[in-house]
MMTF fields as JSON, N, C-alpha, C and O atoms, coordinates in Angstrom:
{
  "mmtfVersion": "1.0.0",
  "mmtfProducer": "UNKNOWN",
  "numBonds": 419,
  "numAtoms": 420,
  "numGroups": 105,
  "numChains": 1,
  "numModels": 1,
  "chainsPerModel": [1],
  "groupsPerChain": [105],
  "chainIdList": ["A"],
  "bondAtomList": [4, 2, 8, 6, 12, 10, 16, 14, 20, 18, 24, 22, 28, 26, 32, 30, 36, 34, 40, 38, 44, 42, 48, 46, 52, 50, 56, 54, 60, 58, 64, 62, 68, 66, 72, 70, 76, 74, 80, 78, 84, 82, 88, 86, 92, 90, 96, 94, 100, 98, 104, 102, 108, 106, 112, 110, 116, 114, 120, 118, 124, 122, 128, 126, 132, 130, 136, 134, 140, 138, 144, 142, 148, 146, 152, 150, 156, 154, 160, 158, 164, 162, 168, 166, 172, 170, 176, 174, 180, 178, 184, 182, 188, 186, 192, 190, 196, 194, 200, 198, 204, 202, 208, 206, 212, 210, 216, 214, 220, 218, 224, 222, 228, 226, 232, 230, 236, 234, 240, 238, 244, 242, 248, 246, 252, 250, 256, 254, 260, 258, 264, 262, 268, 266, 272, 270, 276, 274, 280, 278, 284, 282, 288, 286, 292, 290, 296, 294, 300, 298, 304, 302, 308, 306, 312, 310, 316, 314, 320, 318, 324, 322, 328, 326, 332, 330, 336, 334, 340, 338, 344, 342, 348, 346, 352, 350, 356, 354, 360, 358, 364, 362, 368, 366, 372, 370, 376, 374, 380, 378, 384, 382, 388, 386, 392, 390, 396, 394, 400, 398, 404, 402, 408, 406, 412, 410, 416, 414],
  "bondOrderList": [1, 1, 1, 1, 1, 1, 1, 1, 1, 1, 1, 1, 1, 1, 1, 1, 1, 1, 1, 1, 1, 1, 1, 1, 1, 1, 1, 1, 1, 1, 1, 1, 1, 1, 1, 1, 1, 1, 1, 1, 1, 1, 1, 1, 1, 1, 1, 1, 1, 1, 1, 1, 1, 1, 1, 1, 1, 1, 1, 1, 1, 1, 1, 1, 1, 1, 1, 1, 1, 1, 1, 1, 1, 1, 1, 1, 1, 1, 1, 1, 1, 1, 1, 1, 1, 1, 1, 1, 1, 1, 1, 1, 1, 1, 1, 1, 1, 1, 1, 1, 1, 1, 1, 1],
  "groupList": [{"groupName": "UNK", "atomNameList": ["N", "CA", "C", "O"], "elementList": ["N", "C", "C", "O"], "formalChargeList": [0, 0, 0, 0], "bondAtomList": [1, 0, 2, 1, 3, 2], "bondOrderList": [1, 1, 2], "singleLetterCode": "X", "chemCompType": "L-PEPTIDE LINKING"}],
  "groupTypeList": [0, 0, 0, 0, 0, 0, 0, 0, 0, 0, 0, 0, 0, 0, 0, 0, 0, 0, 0, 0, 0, 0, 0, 0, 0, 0, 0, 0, 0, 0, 0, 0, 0, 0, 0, 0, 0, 0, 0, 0, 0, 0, 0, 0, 0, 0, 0, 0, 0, 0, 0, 0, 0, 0, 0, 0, 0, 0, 0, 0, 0, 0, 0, 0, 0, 0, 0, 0, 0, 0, 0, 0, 0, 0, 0, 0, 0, 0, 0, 0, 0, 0, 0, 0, 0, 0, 0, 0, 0, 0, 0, 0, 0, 0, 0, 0, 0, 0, 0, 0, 0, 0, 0, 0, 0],
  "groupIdList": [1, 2, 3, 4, 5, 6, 7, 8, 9, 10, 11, 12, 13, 14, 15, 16, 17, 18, 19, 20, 21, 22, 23, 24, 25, 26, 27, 28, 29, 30, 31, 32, 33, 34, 35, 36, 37, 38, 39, 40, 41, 42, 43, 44, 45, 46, 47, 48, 49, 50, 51, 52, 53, 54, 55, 56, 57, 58, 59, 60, 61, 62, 63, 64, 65, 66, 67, 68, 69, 70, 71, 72, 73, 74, 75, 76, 77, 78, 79, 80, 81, 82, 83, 84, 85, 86, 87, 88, 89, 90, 91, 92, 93, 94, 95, 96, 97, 98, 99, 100, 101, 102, 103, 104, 105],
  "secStructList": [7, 7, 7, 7, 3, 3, 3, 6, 6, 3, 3, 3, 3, 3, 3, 7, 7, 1, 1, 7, 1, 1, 7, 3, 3, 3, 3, 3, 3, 6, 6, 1, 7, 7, 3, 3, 3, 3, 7, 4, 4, 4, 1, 1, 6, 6, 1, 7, 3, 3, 3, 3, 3, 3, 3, 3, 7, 6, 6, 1, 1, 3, 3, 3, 3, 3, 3, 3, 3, 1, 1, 7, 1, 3, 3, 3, 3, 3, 3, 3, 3, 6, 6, 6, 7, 7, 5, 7, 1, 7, 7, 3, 3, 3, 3, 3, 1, 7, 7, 7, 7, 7, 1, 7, 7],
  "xCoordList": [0.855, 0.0, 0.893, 1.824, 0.664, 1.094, 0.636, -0.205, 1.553, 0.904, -0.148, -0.103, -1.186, -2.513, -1.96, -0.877, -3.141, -2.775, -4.357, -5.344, -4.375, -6.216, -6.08, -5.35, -7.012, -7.553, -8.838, -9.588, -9.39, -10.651, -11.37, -10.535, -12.439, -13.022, -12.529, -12.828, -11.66, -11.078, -9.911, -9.039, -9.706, -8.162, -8.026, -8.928, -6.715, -6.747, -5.202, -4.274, -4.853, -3.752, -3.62, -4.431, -2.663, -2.208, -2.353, -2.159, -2.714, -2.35, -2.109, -2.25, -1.539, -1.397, -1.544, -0.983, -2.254, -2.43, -1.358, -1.593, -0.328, 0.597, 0.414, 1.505, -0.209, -1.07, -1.354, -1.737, -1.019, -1.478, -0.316, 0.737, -0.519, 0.803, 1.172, 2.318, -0.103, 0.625, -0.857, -1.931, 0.033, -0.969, -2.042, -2.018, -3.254, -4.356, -4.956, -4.845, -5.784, -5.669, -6.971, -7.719, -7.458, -7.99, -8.556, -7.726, -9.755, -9.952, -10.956, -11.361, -11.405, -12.512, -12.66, -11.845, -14.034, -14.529, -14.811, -15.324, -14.264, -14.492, -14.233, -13.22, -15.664, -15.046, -16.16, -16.682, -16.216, -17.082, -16.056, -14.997, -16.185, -15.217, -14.261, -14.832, -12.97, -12.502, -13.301, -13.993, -13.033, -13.095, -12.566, -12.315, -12.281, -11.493, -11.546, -12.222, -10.659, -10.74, -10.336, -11.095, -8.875, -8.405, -7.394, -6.543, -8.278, -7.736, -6.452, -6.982, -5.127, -4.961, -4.488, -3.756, -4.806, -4.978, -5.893, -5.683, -6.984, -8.248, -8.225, -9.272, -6.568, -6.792, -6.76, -7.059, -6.424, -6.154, -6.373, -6.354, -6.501, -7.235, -5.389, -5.466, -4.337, -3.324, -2.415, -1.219, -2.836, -2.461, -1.076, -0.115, -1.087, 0.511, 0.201, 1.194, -0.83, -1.118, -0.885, -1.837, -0.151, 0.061, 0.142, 0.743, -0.414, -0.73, 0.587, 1.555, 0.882, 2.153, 1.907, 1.943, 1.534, 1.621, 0.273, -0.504, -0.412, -1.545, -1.529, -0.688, -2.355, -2.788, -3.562, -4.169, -4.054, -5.721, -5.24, -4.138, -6.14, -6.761, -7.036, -7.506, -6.58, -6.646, -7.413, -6.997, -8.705, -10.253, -10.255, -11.276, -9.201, -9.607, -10.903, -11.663, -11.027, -12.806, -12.817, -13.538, -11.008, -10.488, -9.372, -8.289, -9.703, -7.564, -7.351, -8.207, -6.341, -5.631, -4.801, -4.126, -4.701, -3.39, -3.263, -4.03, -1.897, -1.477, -0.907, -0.157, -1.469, -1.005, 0.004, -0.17, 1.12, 1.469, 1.144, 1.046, 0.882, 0.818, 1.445, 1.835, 1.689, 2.738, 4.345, 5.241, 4.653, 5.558, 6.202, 7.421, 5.469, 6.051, 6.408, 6.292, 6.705, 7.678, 6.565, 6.459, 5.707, 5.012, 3.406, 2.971, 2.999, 1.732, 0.748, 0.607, -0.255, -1.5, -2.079, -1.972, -2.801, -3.409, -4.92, -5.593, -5.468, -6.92, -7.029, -6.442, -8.191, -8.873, -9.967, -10.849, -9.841, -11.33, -12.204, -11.595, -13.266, -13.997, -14.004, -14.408, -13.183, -13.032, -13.592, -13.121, -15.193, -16.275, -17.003, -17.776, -16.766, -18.352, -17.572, -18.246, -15.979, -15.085, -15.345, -15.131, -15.991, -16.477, -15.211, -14.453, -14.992, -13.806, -14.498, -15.694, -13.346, -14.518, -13.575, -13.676, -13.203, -12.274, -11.495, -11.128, -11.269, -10.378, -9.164, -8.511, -8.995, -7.511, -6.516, -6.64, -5.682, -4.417, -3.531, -3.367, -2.996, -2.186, -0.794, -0.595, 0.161, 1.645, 2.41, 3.193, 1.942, 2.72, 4.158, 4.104, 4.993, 6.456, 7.195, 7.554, 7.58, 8.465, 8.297, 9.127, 6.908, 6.303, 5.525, 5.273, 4.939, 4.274, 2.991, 2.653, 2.513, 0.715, 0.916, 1.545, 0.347, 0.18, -1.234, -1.827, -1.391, -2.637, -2.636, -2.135, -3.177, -3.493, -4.56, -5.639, -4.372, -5.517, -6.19, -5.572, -7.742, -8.07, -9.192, -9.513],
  "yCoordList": [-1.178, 0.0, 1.231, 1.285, 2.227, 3.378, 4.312, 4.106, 5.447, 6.641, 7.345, 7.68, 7.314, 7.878, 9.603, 10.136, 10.183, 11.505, 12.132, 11.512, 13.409, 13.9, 15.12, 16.112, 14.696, 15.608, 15.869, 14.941, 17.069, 17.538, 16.819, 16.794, 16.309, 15.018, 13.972, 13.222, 13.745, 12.061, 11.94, 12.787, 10.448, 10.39, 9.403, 8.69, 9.446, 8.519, 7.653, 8.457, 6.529, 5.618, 4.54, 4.556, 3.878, 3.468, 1.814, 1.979, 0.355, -0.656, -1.43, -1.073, -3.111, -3.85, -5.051, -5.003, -6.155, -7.221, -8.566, -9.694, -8.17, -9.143, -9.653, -10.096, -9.737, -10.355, -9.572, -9.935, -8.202, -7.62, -7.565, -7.991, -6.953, -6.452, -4.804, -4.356, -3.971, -2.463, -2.278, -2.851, -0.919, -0.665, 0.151, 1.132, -0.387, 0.4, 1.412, 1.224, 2.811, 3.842, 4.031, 4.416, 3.733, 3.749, 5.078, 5.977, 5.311, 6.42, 6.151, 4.989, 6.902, 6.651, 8.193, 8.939, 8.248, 9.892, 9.366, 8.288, 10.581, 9.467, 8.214, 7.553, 7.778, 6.522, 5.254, 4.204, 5.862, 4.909, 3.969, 4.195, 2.863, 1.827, 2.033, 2.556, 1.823, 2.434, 1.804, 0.786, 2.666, 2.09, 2.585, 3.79, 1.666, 2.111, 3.045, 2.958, 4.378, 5.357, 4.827, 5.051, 4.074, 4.172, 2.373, 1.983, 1.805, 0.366, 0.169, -0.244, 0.401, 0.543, -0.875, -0.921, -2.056, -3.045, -3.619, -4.735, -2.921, -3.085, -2.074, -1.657, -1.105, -0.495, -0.977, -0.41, -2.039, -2.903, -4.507, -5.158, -4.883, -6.757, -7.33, -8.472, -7.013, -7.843, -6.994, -7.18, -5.754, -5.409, -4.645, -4.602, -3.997, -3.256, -2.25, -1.552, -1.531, -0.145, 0.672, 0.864, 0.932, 1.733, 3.18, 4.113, 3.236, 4.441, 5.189, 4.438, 6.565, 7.423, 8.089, 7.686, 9.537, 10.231, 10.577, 10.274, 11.403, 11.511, 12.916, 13.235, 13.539, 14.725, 15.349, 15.142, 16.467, 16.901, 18.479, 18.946, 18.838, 20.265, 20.586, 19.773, 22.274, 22.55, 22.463, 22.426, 22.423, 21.717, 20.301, 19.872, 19.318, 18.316, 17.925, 17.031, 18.446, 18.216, 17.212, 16.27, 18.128, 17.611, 17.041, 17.449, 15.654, 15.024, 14.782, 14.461, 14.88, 14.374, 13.4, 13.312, 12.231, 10.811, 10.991, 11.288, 10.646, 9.93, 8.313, 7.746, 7.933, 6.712, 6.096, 6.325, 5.274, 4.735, 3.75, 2.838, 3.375, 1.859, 1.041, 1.231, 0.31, -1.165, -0.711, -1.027, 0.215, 0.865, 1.893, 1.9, 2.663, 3.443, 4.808, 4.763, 5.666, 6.761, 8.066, 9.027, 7.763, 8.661, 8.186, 7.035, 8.931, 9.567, 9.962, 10.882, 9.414, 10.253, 10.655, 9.904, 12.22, 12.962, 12.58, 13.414, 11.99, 11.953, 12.932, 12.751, 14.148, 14.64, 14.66, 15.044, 13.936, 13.658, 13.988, 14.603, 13.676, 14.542, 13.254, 12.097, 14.223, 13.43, 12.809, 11.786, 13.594, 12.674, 11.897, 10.985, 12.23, 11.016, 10.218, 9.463, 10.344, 9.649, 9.301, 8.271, 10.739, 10.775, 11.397, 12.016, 11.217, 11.991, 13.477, 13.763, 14.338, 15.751, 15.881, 14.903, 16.231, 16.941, 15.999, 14.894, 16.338, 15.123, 15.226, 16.047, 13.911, 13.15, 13.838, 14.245, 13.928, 14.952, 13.671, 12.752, 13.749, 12.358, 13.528, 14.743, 11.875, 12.019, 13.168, 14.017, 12.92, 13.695, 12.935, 11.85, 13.556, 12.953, 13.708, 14.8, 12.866, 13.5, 14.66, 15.443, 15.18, 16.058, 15.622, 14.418, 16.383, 16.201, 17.095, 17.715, 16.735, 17.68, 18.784, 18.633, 20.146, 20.864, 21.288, 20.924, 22.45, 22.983, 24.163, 24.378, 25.451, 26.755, 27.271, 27.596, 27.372, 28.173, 26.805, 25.863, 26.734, 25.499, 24.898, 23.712],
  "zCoordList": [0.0, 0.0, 0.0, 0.805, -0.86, -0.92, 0.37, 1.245, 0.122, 1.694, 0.478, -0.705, 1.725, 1.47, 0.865, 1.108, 0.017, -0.171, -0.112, -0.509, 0.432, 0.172, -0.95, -0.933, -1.887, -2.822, -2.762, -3.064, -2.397, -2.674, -1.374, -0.47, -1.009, -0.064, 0.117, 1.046, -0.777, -0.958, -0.595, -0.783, 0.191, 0.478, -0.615, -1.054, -1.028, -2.132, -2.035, -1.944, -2.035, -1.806, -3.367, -4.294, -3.296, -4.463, -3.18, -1.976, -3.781, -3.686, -4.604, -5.774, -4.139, -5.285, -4.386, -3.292, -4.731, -4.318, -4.388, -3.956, -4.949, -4.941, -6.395, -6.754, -7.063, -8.057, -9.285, -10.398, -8.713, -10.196, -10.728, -10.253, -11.889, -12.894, -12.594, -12.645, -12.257, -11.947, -10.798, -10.611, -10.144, -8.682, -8.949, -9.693, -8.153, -8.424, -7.463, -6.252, -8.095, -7.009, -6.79, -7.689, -5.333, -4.706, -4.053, -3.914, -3.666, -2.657, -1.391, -1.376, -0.417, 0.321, 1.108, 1.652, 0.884, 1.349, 2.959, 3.258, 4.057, 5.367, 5.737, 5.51, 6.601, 7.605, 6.376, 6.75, 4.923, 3.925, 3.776, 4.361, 3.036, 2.225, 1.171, 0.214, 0.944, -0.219, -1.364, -1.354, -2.359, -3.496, -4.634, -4.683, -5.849, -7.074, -7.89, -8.915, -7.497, -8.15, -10.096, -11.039, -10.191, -11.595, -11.13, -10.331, -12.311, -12.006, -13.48, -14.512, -13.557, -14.871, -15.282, -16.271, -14.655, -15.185, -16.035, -16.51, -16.306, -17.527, -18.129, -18.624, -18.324, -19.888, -20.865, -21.916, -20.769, -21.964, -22.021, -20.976, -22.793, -22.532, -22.869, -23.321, -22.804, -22.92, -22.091, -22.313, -20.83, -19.567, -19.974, -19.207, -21.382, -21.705, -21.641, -21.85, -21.424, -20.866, -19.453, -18.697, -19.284, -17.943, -17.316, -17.848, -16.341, -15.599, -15.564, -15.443, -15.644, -15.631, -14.714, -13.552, -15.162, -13.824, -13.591, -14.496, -12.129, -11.904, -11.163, -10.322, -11.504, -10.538, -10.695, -11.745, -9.832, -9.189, -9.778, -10.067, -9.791, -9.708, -8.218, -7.421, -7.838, -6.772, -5.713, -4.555, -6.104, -5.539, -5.323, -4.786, -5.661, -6.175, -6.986, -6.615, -7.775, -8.794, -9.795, -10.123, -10.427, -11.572, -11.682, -11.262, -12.5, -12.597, -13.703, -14.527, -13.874, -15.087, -14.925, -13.899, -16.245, -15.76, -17.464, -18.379, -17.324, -18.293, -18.261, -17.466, -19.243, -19.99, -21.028, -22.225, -20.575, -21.779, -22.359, -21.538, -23.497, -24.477, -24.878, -26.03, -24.501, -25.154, -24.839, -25.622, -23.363, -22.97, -23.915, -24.088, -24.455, -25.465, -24.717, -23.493, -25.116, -24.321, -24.492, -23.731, -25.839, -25.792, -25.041, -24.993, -24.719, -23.983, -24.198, -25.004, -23.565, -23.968, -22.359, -21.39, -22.342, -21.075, -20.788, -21.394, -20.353, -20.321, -18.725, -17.658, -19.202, -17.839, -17.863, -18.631, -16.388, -15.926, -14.454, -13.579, -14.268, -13.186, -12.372, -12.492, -11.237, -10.371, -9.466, -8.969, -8.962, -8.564, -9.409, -9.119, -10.24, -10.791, -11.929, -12.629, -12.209, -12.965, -14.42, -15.059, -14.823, -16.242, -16.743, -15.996, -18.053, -19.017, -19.201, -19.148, -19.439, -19.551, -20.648, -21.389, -20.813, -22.414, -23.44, -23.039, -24.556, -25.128, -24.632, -23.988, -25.218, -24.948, -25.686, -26.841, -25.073, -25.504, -25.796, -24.994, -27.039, -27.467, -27.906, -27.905, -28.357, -28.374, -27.633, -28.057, -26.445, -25.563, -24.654, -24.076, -24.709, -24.459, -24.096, -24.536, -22.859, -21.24, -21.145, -21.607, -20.367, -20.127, -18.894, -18.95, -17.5, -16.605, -17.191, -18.199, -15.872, -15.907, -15.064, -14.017, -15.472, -13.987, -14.856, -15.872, -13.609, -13.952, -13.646, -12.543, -14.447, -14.31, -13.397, -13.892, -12.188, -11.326, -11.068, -10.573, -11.501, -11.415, -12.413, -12.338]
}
């Protein structure tokens, strides 16, 4: 288990069951149950997709992650809403060795 971090209502931690292939991130609002914020073991049906980097908007509302594919160097940004874990904007593709920040919020 990763150290917990709080964004917005949510504390959110990284685990791995021994079993997976990459760690999955978890959250829980309060004394509720966690549950799976971003599992990046079902990005893909042959599991070569992996989670890069991750981060919130100052509210925590909004996050952004990037992904790589079949370990490739380049990147794609998906941001998404962070309560209800819908995509809100398109996907920002071939992006390479570059992080996320965010302007204001």
């Amino acid at each position: 288990i990763g150290s917990p971090f709080k964004e917005g209502d949510y504390t959110y931690f990284y685990k791995n069951d021994g079993l997976q292939n990459q760690y999955v991130v978890y959250r829980k609002k309060g004394d509720a149950e966690p549950e799976i914020f971003l599992d990046p073991n079902t990005f893909s049906d042959d599991a070569t997709t992996s989670l890069g980097s991750l981060t919130f908007s100052k509210d925590g509302k909004t996050t952004a992650y990037s992904i790589s594919e079949g370990g490739s160097d380049w990147r794609k940004i998906i941001v998404m809403d962070a309560e209800t874990k819908t995509i809100k904007e398109d996907t920002l593709v071939d992006v390479k060795f570059s992080g996320i920040s965010w302007y204001k919020n």
